[in-house]
HTML snippet that shows the backbone in 3Dmol.js (N, CA, C, O; Angstrom):
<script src="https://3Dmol.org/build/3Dmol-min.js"></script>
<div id="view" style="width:600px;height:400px;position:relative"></div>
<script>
const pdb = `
ATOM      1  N   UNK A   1      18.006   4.256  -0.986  1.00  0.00           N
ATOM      2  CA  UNK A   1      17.725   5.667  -0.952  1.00  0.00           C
ATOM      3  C   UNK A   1      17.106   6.075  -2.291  1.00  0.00           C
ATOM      4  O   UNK A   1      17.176   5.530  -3.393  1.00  0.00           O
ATOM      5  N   UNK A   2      16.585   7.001  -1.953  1.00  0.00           N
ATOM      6  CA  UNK A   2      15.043   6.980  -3.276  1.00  0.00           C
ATOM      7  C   UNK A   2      15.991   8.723  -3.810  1.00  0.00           C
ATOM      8  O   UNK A   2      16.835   9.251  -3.086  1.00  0.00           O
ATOM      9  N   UNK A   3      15.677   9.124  -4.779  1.00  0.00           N
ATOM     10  CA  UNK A   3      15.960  10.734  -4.909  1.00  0.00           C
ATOM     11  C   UNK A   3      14.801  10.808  -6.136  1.00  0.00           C
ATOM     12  O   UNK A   3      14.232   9.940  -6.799  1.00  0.00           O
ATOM     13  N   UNK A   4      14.722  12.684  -6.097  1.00  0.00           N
ATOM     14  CA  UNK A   4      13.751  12.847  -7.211  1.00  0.00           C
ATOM     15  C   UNK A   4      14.655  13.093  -8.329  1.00  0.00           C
ATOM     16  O   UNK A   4      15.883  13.150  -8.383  1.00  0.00           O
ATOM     17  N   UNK A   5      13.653  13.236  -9.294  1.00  0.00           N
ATOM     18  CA  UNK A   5      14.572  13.517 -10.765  1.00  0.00           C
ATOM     19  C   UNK A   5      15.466  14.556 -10.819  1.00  0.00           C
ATOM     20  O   UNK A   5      16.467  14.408 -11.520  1.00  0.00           O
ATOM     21  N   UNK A   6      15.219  16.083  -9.919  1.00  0.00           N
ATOM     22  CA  UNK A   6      16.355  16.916  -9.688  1.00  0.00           C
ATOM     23  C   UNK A   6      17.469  16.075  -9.478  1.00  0.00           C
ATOM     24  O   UNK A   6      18.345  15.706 -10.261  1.00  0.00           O
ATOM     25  N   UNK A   7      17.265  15.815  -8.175  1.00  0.00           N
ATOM     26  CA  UNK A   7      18.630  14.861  -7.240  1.00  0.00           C
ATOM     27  C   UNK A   7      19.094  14.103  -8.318  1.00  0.00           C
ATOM     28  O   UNK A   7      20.231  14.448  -8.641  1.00  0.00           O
ATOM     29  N   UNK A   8      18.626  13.184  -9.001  1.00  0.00           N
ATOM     30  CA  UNK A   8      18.956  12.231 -10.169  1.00  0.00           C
ATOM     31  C   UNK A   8      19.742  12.908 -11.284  1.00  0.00           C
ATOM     32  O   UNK A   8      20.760  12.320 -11.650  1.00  0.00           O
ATOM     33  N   UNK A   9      19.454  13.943 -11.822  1.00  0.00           N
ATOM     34  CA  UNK A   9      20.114  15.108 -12.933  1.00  0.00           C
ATOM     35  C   UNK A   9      21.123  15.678 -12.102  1.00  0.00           C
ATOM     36  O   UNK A   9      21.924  16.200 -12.877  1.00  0.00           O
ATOM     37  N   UNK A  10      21.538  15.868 -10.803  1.00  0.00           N
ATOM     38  CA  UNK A  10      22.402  16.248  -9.818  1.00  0.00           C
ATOM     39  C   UNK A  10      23.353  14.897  -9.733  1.00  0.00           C
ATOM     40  O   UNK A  10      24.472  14.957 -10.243  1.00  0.00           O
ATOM     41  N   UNK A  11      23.032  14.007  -9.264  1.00  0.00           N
ATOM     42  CA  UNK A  11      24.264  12.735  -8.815  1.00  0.00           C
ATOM     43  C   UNK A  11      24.591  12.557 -10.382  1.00  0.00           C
ATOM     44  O   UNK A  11      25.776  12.792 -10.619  1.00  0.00           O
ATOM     45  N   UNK A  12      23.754  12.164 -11.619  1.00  0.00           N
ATOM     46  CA  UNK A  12      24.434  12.143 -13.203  1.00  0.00           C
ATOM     47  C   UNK A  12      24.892  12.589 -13.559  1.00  0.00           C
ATOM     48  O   UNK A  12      25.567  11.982 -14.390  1.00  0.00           O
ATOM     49  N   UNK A  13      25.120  13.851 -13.486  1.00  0.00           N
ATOM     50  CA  UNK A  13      25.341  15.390 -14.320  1.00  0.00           C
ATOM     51  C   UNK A  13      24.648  15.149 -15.414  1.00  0.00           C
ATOM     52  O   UNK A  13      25.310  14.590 -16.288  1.00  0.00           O
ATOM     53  N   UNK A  14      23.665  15.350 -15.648  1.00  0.00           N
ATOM     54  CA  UNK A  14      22.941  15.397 -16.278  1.00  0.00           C
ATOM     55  C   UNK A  14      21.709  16.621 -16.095  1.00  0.00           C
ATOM     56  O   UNK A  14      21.590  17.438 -15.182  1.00  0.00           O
ATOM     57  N   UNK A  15      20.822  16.411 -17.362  1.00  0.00           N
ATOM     58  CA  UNK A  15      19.756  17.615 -17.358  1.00  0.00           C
ATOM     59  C   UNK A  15      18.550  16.787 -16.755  1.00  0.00           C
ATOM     60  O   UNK A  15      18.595  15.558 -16.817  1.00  0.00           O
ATOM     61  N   UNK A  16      17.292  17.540 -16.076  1.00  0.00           N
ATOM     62  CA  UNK A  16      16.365  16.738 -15.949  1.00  0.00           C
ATOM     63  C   UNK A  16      15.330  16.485 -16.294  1.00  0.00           C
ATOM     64  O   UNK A  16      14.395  15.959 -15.691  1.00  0.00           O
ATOM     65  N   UNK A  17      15.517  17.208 -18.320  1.00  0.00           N
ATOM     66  CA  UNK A  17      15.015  16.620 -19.390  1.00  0.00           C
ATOM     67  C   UNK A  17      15.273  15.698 -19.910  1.00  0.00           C
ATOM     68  O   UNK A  17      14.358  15.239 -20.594  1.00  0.00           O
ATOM     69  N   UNK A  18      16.797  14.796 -19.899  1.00  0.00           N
ATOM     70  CA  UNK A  18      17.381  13.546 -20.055  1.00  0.00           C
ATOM     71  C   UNK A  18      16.997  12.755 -19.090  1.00  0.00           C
ATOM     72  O   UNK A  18      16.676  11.601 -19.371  1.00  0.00           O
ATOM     73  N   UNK A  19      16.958  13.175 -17.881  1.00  0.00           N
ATOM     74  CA  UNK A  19      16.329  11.924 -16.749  1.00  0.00           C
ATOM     75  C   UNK A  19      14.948  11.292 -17.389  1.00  0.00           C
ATOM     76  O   UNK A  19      14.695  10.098 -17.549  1.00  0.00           O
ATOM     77  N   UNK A  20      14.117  12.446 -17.715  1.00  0.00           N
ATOM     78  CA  UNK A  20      12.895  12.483 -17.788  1.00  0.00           C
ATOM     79  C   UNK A  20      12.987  11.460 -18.975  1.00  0.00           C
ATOM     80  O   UNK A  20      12.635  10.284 -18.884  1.00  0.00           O
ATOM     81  N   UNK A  21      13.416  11.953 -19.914  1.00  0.00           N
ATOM     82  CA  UNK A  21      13.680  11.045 -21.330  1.00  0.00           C
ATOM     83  C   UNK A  21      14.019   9.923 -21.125  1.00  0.00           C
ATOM     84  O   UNK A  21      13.450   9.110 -21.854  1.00  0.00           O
ATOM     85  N   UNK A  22      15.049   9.329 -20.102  1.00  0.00           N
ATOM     86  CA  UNK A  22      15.042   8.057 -20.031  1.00  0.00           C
ATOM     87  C   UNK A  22      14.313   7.243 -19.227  1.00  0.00           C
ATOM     88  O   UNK A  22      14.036   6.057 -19.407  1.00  0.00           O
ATOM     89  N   UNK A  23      13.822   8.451 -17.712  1.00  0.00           N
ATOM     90  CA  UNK A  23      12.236   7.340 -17.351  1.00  0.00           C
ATOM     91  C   UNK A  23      11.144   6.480 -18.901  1.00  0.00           C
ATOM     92  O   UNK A  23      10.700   5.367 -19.180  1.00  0.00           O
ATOM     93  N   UNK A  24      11.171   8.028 -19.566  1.00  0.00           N
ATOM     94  CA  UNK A  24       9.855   7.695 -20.736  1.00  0.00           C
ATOM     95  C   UNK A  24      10.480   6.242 -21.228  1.00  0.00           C
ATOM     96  O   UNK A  24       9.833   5.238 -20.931  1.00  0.00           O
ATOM     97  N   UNK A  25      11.584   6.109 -21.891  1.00  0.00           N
ATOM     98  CA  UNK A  25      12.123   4.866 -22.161  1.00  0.00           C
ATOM     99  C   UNK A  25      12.431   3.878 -21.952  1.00  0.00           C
ATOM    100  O   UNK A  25      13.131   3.084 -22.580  1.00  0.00           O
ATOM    101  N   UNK A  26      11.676   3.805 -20.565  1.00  0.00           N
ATOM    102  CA  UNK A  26      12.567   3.241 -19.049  1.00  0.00           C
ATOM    103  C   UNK A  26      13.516   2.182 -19.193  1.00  0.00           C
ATOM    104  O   UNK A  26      13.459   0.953 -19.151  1.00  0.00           O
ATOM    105  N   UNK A  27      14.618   3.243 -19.419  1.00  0.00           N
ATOM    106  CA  UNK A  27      16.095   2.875 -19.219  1.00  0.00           C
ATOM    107  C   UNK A  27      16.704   3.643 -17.641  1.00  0.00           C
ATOM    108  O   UNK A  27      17.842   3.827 -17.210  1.00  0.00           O
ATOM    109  N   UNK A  28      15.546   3.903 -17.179  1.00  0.00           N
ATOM    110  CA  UNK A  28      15.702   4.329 -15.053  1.00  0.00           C
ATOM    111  C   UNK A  28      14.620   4.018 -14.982  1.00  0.00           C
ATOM    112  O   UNK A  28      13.704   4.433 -15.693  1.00  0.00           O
ATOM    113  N   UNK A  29      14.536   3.010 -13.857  1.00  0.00           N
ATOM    114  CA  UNK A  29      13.702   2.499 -12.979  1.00  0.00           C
ATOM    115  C   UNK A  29      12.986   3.715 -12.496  1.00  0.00           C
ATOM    116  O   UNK A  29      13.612   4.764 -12.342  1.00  0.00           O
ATOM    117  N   UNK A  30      11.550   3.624 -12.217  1.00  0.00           N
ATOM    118  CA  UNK A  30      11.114   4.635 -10.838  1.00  0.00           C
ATOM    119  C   UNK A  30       9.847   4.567 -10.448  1.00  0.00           C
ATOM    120  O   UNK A  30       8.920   4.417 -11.244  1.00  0.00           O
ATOM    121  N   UNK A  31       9.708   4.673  -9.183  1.00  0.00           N
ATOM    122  CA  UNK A  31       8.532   4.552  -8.567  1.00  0.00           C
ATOM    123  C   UNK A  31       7.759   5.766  -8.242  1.00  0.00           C
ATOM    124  O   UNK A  31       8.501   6.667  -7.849  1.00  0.00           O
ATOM    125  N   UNK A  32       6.168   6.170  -8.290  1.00  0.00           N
ATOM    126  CA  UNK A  32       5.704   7.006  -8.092  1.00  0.00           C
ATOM    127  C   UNK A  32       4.812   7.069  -7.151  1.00  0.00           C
ATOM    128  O   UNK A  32       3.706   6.548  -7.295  1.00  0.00           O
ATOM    129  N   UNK A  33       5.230   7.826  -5.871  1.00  0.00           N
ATOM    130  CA  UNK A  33       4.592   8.311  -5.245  1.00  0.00           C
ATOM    131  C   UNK A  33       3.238   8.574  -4.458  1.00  0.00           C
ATOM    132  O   UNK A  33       2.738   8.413  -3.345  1.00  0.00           O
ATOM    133  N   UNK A  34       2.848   9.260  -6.178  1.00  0.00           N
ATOM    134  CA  UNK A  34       1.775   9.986  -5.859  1.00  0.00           C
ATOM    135  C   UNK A  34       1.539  11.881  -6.852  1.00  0.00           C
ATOM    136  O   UNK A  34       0.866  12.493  -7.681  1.00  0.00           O
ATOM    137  N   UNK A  35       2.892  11.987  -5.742  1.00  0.00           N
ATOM    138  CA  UNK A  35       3.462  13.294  -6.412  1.00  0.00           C
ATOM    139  C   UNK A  35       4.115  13.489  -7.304  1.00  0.00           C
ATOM    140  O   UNK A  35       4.013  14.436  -8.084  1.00  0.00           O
ATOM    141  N   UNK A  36       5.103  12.384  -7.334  1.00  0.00           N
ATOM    142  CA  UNK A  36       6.083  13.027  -7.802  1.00  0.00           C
ATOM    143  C   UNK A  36       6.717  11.293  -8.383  1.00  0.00           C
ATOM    144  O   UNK A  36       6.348  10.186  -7.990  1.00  0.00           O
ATOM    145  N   UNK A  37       7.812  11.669  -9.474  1.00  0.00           N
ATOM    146  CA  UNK A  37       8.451  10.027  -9.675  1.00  0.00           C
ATOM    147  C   UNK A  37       9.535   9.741  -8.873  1.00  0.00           C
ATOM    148  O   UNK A  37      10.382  10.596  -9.132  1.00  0.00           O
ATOM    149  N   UNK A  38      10.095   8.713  -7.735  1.00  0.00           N
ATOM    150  CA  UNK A  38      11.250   8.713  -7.355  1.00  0.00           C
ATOM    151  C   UNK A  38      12.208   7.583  -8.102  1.00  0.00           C
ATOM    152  O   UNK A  38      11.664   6.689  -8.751  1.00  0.00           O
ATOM    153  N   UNK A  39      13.680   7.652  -7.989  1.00  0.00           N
ATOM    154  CA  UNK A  39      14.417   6.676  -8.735  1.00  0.00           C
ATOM    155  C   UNK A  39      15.718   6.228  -7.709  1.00  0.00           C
ATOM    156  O   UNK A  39      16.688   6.920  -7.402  1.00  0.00           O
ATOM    157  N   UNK A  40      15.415   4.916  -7.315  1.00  0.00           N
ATOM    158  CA  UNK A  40      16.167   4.408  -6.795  1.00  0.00           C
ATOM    159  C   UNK A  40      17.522   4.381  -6.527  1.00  0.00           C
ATOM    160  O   UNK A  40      18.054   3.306  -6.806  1.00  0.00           O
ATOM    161  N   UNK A  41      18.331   5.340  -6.016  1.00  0.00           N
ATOM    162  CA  UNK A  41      19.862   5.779  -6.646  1.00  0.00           C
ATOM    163  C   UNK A  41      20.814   4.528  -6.698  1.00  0.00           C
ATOM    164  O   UNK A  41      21.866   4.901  -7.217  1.00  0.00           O
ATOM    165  N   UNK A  42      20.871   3.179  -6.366  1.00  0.00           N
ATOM    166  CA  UNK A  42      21.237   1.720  -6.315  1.00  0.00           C
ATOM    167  C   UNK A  42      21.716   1.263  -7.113  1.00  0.00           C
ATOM    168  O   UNK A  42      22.731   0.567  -7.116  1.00  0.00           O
ATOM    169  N   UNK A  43      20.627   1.790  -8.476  1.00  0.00           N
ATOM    170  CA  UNK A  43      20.330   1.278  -9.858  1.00  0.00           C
ATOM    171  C   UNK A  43      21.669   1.715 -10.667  1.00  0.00           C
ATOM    172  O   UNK A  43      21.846   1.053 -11.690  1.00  0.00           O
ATOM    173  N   UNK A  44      22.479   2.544 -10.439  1.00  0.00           N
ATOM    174  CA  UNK A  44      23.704   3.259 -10.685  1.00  0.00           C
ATOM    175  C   UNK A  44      24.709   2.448 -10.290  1.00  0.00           C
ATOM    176  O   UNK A  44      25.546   2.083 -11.116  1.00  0.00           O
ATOM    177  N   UNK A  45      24.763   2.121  -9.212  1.00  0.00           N
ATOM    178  CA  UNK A  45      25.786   1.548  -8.962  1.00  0.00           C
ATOM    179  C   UNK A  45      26.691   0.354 -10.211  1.00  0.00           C
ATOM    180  O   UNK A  45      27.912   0.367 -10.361  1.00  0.00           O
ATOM    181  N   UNK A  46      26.021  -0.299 -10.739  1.00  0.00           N
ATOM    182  CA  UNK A  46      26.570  -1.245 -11.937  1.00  0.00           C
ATOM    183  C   UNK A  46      27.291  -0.178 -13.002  1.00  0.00           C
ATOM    184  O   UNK A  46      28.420  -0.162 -13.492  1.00  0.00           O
ATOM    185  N   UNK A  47      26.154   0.692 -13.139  1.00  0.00           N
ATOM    186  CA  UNK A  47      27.287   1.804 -14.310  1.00  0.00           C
ATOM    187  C   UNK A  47      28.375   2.432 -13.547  1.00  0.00           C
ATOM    188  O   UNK A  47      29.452   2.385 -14.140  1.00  0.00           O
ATOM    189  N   UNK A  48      28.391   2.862 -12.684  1.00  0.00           N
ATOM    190  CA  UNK A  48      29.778   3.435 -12.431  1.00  0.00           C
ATOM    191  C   UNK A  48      30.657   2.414 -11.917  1.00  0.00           C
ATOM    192  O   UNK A  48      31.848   2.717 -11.851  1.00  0.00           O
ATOM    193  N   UNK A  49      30.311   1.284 -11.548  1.00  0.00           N
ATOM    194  CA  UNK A  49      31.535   0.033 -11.226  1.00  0.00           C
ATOM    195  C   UNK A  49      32.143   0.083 -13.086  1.00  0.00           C
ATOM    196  O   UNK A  49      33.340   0.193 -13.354  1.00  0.00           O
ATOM    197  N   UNK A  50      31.086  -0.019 -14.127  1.00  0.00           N
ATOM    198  CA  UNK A  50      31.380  -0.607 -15.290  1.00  0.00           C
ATOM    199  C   UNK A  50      32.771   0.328 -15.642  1.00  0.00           C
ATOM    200  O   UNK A  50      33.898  -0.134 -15.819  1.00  0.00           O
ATOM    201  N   UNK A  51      32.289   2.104 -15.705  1.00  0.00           N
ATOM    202  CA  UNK A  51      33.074   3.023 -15.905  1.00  0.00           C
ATOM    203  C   UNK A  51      34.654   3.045 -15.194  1.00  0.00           C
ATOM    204  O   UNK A  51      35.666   3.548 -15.682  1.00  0.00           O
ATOM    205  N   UNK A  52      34.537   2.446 -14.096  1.00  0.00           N
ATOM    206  CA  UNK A  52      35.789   2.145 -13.493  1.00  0.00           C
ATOM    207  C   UNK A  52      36.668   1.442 -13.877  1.00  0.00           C
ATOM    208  O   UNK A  52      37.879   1.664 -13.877  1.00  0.00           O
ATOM    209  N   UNK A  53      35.954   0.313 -14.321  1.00  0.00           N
ATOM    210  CA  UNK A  53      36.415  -1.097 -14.984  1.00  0.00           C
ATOM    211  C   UNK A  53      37.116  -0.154 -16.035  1.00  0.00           C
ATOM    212  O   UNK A  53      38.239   0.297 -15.811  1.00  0.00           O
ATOM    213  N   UNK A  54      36.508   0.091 -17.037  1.00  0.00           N
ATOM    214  CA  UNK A  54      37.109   0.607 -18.374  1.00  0.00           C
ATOM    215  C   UNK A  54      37.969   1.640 -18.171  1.00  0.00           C
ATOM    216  O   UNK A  54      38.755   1.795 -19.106  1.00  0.00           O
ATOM    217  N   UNK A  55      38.093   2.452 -17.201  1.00  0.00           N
ATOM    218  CA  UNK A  55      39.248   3.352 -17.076  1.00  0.00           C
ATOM    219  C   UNK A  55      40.420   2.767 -16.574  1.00  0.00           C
ATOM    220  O   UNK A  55      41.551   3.142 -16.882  1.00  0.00           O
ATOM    221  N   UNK A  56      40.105   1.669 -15.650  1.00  0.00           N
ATOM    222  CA  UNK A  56      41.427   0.798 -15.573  1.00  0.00           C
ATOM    223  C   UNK A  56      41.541   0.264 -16.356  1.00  0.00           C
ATOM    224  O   UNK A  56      42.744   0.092 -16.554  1.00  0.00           O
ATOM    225  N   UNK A  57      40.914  -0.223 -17.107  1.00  0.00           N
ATOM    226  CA  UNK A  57      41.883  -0.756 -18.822  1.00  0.00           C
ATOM    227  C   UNK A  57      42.498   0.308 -19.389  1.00  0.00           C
ATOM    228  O   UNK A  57      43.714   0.494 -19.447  1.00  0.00           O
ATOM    229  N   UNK A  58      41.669   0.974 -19.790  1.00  0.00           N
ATOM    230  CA  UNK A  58      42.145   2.376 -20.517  1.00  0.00           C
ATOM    231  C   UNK A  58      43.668   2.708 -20.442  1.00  0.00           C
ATOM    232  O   UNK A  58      44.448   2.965 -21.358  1.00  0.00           O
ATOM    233  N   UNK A  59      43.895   2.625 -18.951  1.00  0.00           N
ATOM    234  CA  UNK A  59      45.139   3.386 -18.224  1.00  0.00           C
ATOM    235  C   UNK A  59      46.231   2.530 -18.960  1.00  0.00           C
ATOM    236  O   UNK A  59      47.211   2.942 -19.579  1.00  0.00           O
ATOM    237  N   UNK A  60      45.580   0.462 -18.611  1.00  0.00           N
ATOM    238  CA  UNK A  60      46.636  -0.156 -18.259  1.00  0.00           C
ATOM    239  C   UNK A  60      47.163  -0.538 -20.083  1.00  0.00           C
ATOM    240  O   UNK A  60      48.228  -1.010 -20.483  1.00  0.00           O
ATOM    241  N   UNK A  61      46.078  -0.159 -20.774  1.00  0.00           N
ATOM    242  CA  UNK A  61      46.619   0.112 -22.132  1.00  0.00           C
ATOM    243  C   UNK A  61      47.652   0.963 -22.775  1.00  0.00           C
ATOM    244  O   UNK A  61      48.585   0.566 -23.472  1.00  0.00           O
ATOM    245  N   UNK A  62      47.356   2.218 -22.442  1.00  0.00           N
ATOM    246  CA  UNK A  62      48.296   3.439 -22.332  1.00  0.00           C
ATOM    247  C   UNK A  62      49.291   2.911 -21.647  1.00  0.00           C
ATOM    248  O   UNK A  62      49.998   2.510 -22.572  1.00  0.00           O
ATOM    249  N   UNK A  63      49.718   2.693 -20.895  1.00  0.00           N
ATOM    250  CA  UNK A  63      51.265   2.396 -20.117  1.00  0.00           C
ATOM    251  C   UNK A  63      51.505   1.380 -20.655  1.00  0.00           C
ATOM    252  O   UNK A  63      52.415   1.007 -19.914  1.00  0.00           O
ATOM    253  N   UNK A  64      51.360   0.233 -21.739  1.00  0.00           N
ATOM    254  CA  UNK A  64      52.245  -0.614 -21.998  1.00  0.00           C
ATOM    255  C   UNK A  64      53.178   0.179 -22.548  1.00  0.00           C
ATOM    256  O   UNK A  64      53.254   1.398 -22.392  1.00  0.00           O
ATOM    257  N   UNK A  65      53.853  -0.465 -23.155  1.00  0.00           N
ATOM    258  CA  UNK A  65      55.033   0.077 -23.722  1.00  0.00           C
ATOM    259  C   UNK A  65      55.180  -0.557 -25.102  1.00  0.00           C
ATOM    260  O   UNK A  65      55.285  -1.780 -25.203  1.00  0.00           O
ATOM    261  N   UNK A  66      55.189   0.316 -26.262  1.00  0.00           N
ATOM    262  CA  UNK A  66      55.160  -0.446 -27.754  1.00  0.00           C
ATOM    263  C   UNK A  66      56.389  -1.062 -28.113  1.00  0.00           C
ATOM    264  O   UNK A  66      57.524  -0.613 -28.274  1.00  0.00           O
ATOM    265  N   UNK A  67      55.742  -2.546 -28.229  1.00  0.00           N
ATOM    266  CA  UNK A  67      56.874  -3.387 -28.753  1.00  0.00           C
ATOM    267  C   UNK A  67      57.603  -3.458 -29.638  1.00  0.00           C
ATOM    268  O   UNK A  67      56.898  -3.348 -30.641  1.00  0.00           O
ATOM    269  N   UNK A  68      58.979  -3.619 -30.028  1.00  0.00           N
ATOM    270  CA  UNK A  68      59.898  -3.394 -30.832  1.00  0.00           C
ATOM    271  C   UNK A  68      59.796  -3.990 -32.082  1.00  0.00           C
ATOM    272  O   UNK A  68      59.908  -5.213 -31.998  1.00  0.00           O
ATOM    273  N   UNK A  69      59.614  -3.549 -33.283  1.00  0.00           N
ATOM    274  CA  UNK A  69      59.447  -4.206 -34.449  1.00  0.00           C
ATOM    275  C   UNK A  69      60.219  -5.293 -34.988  1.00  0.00           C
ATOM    276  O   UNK A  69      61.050  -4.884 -35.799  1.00  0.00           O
ATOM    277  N   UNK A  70      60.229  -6.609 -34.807  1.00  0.00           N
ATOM    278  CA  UNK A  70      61.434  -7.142 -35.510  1.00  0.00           C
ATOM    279  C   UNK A  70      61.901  -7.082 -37.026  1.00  0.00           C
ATOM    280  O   UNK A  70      62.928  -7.515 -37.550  1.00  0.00           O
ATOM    281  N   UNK A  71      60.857  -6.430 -37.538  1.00  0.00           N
ATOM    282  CA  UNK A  71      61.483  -6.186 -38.985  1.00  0.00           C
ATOM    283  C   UNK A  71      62.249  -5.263 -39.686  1.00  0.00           C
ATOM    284  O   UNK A  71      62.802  -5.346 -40.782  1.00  0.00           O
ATOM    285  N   UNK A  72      62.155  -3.906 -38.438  1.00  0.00           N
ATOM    286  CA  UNK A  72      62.897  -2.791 -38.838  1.00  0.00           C
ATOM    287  C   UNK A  72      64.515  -2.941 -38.587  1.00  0.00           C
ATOM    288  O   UNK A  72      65.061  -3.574 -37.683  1.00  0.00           O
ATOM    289  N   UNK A  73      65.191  -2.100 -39.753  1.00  0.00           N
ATOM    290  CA  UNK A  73      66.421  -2.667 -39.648  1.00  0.00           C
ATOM    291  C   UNK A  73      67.556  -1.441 -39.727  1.00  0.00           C
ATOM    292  O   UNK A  73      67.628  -0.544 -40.566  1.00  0.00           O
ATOM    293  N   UNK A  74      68.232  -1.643 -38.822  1.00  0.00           N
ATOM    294  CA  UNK A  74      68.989  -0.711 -38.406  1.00  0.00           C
ATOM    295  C   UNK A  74      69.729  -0.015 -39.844  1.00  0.00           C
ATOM    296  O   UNK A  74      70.419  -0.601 -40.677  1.00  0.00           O
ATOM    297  N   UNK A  75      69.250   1.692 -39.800  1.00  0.00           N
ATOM    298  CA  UNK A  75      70.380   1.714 -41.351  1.00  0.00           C
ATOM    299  C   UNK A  75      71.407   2.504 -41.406  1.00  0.00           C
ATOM    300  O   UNK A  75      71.842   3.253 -42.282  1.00  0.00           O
ATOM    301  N   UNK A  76      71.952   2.065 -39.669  1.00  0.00           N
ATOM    302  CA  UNK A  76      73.258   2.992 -39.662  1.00  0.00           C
ATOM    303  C   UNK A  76      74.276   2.455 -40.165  1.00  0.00           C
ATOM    304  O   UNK A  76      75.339   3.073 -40.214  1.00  0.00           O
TER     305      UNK A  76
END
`;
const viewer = $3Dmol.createViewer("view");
viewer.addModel(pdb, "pdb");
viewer.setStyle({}, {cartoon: {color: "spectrum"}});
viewer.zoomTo();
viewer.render();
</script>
């Protein structure tokens, strides 16, 4: 599925002066038309698997539980 750079600044949240900025850089793929540039919405898919990845670390970091110092010493 193809979308234009609106649609593209819409599924990113993004502006579609940053889309635009990263066609120029092409760090987004896109094909043109004629009219207009389209960008493959596909091409996403790897970044938001990646973002997932790292929020399940994230989490599974936060919930360990900090391990007990063996050097601290009781000074009751």
């Amino acid at each position: 599925m193809y979308l234009t750079i609106k649609e593209t600044a819409e599924y990113l949240s993004l502006t579609e002066a940053h889309i635009e900025s990263l066609i120029q850089q092409k760090r987004i793929r896109t094909i043109h038309d004629g009219e207009q540039f389209l960008v493959y919405k596909e091409q996403f898919n790897n970044h938001f698997e990646q973002l997932e990845k790292y929020k399940r670390q994230l989490a599974d970091e936060q919930s360990e539980p900090i391990p007990e110092d063996p050097d601290v010493k009781d000074e009751d």
